[in-house]
Backbone as CSV, one residue per row, in Angstrom:
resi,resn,N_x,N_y,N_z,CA_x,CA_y,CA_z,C_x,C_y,C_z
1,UNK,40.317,80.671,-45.942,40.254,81.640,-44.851,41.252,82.756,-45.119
2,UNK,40.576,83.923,-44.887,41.622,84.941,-45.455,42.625,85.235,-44.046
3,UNK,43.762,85.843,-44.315,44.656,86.014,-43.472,44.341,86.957,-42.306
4,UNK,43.909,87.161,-40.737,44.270,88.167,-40.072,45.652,88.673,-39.760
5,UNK,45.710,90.250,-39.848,47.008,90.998,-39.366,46.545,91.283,-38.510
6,UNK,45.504,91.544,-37.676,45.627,92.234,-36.519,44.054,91.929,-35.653
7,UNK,43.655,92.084,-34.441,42.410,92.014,-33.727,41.581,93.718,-34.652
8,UNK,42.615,94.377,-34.476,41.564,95.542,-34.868,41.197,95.902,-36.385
9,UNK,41.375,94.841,-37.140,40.742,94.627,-38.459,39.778,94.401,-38.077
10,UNK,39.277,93.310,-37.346,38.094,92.700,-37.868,37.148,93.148,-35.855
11,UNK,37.718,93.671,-35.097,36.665,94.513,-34.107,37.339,95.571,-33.446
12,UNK,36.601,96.613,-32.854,36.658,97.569,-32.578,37.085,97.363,-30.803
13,UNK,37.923,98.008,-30.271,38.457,97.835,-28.759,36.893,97.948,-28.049
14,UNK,35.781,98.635,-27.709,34.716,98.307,-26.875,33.987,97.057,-27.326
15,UNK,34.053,96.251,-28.698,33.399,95.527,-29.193,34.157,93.824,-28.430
16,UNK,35.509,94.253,-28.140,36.230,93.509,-27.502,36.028,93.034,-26.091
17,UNK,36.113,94.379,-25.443,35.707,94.302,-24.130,34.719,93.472,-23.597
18,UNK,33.496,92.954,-24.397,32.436,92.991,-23.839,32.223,91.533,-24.642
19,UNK,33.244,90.993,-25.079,33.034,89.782,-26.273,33.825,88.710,-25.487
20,UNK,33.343,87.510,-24.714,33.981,86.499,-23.676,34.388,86.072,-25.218
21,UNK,35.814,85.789,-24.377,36.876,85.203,-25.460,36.742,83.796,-26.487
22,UNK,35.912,82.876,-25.258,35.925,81.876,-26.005,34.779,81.570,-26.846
23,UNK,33.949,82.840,-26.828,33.200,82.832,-27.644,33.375,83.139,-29.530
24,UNK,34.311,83.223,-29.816,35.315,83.765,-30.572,35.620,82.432,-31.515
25,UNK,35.774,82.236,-32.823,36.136,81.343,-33.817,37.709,80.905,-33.072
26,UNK,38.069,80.012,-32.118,39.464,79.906,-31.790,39.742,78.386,-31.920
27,UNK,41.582,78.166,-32.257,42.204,76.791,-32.239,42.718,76.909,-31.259
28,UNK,42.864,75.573,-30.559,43.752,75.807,-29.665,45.484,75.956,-29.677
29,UNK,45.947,76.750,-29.212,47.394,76.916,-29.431,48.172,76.187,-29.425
30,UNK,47.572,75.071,-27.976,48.721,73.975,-27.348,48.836,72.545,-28.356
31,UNK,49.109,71.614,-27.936,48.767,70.322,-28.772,47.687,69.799,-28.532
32,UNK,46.458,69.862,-27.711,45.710,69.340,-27.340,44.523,70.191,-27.033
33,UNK,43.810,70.036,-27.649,42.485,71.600,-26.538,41.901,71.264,-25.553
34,UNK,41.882,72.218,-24.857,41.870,72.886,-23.599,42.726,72.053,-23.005
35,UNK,44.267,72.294,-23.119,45.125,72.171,-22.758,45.430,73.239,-21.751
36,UNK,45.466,73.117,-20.156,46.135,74.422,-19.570,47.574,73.783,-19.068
37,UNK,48.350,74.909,-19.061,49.823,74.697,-18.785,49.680,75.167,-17.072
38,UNK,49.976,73.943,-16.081,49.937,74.191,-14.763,50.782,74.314,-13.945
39,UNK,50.644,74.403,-12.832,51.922,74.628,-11.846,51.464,74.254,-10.499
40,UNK,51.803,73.518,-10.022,51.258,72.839,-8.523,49.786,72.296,-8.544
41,UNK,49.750,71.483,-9.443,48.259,71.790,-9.980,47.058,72.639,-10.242
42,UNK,47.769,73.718,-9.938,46.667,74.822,-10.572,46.963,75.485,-12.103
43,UNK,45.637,75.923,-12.751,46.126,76.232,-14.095,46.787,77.209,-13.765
44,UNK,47.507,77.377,-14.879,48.651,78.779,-15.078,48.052,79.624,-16.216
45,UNK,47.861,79.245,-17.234,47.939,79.801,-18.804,47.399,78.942,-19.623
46,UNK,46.569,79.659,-20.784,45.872,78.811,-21.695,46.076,79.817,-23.138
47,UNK,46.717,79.363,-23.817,46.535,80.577,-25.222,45.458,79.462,-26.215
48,UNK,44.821,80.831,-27.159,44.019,80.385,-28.260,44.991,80.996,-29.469
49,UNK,44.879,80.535,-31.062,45.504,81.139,-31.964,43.920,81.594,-32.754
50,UNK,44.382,82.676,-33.223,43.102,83.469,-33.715,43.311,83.242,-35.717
51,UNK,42.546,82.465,-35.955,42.098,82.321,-37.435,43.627,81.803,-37.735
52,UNK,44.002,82.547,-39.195,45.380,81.433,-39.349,46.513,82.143,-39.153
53,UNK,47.346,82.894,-38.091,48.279,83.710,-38.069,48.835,83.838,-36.687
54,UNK,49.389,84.184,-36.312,50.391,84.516,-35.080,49.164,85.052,-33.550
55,UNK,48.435,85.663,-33.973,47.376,86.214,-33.302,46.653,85.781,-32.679
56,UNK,46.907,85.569,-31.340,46.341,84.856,-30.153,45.672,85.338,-28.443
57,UNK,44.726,84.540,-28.059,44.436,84.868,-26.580,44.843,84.501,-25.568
58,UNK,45.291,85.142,-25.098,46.449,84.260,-23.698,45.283,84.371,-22.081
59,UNK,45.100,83.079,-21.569,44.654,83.672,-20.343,45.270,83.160,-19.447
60,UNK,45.703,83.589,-18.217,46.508,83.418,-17.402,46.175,83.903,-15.829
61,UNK,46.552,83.219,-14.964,46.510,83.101,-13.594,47.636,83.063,-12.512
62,UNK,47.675,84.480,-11.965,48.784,84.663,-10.670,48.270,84.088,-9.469
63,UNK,48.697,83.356,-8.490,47.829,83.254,-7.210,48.501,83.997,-6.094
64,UNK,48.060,83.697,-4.785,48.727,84.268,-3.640,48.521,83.296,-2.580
65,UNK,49.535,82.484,-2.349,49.591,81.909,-1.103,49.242,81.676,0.323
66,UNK,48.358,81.303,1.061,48.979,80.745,2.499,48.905,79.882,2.802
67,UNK,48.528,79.474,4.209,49.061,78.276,4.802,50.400,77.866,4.782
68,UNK,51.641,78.825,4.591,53.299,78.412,4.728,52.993,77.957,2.828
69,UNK,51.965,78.189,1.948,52.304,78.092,0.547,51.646,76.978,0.136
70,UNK,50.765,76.625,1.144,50.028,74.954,0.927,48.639,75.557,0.204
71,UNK,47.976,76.501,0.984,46.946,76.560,0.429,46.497,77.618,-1.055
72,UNK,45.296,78.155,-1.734,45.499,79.293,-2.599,44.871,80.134,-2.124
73,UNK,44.771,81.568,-1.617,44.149,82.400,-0.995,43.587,83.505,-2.012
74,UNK,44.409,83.781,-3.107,43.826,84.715,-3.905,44.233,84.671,-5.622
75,UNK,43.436,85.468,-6.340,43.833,85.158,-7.754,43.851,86.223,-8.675
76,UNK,44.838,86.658,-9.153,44.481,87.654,-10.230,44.367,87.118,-11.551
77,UNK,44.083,87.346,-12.601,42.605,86.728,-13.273,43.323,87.890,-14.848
78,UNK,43.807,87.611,-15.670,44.222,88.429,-16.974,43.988,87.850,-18.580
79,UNK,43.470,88.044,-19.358,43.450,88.232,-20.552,43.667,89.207,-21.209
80,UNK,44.937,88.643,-22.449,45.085,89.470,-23.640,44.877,88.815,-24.753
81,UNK,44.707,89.892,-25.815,44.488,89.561,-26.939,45.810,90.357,-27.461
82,UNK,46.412,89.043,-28.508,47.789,89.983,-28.891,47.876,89.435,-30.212
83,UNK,48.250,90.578,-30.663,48.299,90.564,-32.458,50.052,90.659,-33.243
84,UNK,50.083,90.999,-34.026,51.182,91.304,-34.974,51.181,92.548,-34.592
85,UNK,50.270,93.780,-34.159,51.096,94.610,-33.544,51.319,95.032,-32.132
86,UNK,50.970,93.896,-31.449,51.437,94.295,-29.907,49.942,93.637,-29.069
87,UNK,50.013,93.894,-27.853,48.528,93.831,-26.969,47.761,94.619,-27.828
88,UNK,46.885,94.287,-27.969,45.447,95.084,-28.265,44.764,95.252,-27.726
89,UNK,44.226,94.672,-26.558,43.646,94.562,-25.076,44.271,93.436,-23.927
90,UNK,43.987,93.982,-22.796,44.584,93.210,-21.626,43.737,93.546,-20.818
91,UNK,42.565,92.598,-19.872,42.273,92.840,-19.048,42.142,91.946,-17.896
92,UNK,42.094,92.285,-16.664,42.820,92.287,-15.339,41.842,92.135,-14.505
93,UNK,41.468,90.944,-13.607,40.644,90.725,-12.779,40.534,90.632,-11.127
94,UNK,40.804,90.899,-10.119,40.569,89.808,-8.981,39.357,89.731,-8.330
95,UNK,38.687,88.628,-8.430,37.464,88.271,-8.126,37.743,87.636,-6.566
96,UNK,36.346,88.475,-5.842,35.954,88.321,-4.152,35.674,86.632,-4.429
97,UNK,36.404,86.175,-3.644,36.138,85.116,-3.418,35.187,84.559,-2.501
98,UNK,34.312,83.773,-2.222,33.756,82.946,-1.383,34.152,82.072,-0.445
99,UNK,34.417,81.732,0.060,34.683,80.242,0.942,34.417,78.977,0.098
100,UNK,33.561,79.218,-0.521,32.990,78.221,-1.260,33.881,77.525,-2.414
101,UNK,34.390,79.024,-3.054,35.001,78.803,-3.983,36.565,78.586,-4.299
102,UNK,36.930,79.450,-2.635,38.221,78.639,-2.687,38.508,77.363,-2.600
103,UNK,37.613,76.882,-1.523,37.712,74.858,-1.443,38.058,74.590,-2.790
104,UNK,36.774,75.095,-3.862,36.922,74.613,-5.023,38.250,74.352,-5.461
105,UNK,38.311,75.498,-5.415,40.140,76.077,-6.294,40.990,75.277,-5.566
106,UNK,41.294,74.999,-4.201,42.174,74.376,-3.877,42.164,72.913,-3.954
107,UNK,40.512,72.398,-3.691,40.700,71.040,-4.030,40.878,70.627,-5.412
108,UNK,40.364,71.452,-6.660,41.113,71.276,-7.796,42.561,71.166,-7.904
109,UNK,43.530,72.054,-7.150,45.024,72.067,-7.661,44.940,71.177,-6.824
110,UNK,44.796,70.323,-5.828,45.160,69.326,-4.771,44.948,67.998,-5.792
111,UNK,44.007,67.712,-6.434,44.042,66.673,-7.424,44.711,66.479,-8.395
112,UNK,45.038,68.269,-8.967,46.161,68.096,-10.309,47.706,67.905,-9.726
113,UNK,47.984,68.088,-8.766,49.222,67.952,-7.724,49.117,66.431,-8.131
114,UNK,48.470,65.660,-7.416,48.248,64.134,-7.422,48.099,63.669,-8.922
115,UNK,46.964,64.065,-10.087,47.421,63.370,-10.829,48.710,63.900,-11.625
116,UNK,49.141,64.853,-11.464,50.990,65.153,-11.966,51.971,64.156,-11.548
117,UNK,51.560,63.613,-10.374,52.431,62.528,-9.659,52.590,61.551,-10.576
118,UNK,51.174,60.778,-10.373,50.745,59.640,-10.792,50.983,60.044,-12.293
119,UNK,50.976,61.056,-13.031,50.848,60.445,-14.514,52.397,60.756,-14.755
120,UNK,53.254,61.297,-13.756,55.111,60.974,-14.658,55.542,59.624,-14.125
121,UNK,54.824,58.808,-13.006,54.984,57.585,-13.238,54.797,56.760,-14.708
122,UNK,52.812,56.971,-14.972,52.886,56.325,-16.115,53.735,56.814,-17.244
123,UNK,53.804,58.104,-17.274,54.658,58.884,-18.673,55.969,58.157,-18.749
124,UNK,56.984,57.990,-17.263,58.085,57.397,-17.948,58.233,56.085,-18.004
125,UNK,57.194,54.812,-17.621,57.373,53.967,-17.797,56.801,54.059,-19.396
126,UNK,56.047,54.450,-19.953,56.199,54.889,-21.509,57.030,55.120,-22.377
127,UNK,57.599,55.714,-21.901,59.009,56.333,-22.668,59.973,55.176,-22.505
128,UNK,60.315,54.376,-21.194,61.224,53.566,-21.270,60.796,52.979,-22.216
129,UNK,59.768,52.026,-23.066,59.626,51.266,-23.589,59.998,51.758,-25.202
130,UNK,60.544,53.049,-25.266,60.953,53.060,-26.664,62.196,53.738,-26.133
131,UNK,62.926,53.229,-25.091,64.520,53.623,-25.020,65.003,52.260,-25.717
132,UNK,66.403,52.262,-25.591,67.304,51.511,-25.677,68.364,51.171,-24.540
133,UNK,68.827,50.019,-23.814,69.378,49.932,-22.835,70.291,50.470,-22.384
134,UNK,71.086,51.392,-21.811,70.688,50.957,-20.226,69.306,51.704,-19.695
135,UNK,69.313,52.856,-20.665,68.333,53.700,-20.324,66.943,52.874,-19.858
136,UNK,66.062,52.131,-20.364,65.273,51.387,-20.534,64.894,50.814,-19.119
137,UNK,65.964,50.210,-18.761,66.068,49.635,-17.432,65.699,51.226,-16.212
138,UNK,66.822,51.780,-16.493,66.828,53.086,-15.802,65.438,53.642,-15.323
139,UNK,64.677,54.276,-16.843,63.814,54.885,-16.607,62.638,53.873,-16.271
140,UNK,62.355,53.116,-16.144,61.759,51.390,-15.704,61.520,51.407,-14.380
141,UNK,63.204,51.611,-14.123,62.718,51.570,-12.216,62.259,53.047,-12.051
142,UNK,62.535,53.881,-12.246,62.119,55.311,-11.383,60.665,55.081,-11.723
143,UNK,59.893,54.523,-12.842,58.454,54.738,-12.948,58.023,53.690,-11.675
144,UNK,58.584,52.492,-11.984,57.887,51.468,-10.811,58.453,52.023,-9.517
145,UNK,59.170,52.781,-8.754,59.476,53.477,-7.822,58.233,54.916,-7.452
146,UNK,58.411,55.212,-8.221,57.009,56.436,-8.098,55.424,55.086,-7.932
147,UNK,55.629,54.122,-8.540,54.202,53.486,-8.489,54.314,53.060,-7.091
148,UNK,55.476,52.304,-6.471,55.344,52.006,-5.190,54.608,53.130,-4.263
149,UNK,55.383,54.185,-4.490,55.438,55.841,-3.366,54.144,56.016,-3.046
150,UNK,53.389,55.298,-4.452,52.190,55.943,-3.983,51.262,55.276,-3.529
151,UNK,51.471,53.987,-4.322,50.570,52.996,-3.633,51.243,52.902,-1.745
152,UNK,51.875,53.315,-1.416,52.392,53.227,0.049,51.346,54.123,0.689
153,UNK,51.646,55.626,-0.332,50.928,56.442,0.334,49.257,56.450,0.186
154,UNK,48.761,55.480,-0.594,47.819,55.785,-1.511,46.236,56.015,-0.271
155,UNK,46.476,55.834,0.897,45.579,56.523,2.144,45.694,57.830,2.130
156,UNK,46.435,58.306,2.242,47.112,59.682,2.977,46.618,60.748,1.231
157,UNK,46.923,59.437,0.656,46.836,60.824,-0.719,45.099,60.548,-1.708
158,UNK,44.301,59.443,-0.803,42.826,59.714,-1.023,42.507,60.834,-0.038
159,UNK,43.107,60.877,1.285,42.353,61.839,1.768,42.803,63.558,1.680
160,UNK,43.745,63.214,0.757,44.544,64.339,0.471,43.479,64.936,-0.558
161,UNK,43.027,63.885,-1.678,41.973,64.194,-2.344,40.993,64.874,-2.263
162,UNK,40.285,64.091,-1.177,38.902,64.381,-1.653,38.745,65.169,0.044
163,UNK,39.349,65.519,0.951,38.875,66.276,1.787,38.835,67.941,0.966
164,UNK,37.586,69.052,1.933,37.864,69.912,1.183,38.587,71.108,2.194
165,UNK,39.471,70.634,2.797,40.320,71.868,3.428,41.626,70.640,3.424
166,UNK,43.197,71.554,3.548,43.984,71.287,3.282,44.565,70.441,4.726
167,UNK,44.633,69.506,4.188,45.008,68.191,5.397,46.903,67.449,5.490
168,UNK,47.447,67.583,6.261,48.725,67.301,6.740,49.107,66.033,6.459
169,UNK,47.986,65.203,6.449,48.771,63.970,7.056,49.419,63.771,5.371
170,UNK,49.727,63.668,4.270,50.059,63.003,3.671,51.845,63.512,3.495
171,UNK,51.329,64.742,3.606,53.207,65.639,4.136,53.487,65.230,5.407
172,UNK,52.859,64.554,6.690,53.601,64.630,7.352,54.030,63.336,7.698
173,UNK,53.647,62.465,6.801,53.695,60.506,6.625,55.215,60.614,5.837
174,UNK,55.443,61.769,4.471,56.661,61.809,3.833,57.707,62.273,5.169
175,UNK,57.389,63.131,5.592,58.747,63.877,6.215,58.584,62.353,7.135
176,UNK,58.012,62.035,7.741,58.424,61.095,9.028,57.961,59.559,8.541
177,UNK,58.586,59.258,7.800,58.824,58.054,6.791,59.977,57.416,7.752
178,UNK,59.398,56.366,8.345,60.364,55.139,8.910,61.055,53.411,7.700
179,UNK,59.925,53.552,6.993,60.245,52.206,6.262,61.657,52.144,5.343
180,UNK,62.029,52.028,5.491,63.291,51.518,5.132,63.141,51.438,3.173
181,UNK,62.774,50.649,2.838,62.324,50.476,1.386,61.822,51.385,0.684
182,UNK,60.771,52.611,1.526,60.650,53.667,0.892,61.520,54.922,0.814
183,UNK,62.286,54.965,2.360,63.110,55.560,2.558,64.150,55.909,1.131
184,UNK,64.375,54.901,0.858,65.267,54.753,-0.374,64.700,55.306,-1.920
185,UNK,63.511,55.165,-1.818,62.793,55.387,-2.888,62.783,56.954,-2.994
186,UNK,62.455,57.639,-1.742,62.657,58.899,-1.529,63.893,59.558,-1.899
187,UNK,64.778,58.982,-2.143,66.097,60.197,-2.374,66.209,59.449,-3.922
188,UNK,65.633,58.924,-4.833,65.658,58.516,-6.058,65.775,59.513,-6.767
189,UNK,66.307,60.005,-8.083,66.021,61.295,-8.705,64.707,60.855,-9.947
190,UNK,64.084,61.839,-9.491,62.891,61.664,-10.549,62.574,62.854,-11.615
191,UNK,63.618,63.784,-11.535,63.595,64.840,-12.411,65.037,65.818,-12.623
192,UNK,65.655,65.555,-13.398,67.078,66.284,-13.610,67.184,67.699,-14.090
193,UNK,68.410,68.109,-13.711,68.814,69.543,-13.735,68.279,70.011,-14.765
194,UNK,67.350,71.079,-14.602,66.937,72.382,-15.305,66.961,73.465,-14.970
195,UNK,65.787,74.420,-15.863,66.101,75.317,-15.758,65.168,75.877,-13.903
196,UNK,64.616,75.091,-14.249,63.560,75.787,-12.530,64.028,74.768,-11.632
197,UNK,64.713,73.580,-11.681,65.469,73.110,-10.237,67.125,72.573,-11.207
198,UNK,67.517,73.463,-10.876,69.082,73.607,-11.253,70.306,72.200,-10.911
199,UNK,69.372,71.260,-9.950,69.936,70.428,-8.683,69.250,69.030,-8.826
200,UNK,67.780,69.187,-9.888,67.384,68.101,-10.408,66.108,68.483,-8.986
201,UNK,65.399,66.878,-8.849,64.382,67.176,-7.495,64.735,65.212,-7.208
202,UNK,64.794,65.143,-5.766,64.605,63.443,-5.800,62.986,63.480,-5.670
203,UNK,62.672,61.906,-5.690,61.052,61.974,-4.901,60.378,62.756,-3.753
204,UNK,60.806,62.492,-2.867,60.780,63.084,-1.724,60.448,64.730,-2.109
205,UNK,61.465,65.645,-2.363,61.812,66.979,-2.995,60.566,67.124,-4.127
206,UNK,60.079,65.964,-4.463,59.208,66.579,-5.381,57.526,66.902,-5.321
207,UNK,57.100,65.391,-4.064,56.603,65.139,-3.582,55.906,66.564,-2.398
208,UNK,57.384,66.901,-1.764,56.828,68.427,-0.872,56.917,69.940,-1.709
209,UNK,57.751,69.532,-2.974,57.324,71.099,-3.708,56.087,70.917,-3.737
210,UNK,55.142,69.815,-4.506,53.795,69.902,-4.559,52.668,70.197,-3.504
211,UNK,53.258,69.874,-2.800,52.376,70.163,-1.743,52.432,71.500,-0.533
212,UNK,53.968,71.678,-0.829,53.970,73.045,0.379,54.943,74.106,-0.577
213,UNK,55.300,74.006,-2.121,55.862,74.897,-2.776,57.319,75.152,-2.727
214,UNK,57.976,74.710,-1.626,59.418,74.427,-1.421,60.094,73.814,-2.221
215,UNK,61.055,75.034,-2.805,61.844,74.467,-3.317,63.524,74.220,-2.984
216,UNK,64.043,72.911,-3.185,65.471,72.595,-2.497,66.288,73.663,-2.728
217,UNK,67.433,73.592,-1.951,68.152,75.202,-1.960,69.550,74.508,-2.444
């Protein structure tokens, strides 16, 4: 395969325009294809690498909030194509939505919310098993702690599922949590200081970023 330097070797900017991206000879960028990189369970960003070189398609998704940040109300919609010498095209969407299609959109990120939950349970009981002690133990309980949370909640967060408008009860079972045993489980830390929560997140904290976007102060 010979080398690309640039998108405008091999097409012309109107030839672009009018050429859906993934119709296009592409690898996927990430480790996995169709890998999208998400955020509250909605996709965020997806890049392609173009033939064998630096030269890739980025597509990406802004939303706009309501419901206090629970629900998705709107989307702007962008692809570029970017080369070795800069953007070569960028174009910019927001599509009229339907009723129809927001359910969609929201009951999609409402499931990737949930399985994000459920899969850093399984992820770190994974990982414990190739720590070394104390760690091992450590990361052991926080996974079987997230497995409890949910199997507690695991009503509140089917109907969190599969209803298609945005339903309370499973935020409002966390905030007004009497049991004692979970109580505890809730202030567990299940994610340490970085760069986007500076303060780490416990369960609880992580549990309502997903669902209402709040983040601890």
């Amino acid at each position: 395969m010979s080398t690309i330097i640039s998108f405008a070797s091999d097409y012309d900017l109107e030839e672009v325009k009018i050429t859906p991206a993934k119709l296009i000879t592409l690898n996927e960028k990430h480790n996995s294809k169709n890998q999208w990189v998400k955020s509250r369970g909605a996709r965020i960003e997806q890049s392609y690498t173009y033939g064998d070189t630096s030269s890739y398609i980025r597509e990406y998704y802004v939303y706009a909030y309501g419901l206090g940040g629970r629900n998705i109300s709107s989307y702007v919609r962008t692809i570029e194509w970017v080369d070795t010498e800069g953007v070569f095209y960028s174009e910019e969407t927001t599509p009229e939505l339907t009723s129809y299609h927001l359910r969609e959109v929201n009951k999609s990120a409402r499931n990737g919310q949930m399985d994000y939950m459920e899969g850093a349970a399984y992820d770190l009981g994974e990982l414990a098993l190739t720590l070394p002690e104390p760690y091992k133990t450590g990361y052991l309980a926080i996974s079987d702690g997230l497995n409890l949370i949910m199997e507690h909640y695991k009503e509140e967060i089917r109907e969190y599922r599969e209803r298609n408008l945005y339903t309370y009860s499973f935020e409002n079972a966390v905030n007004n949590e009497t049991d004692s045993t979970i109580l505890n489980l809730h202030d567990m830390i299940v994610r340490v200081p970085d760069t986007l929560f500076p303060l780490g997140l416990t369960a609880k904290q992580s549990i309502i970023h997903q669902l209402t976007g709040v983040e601890p102060s």
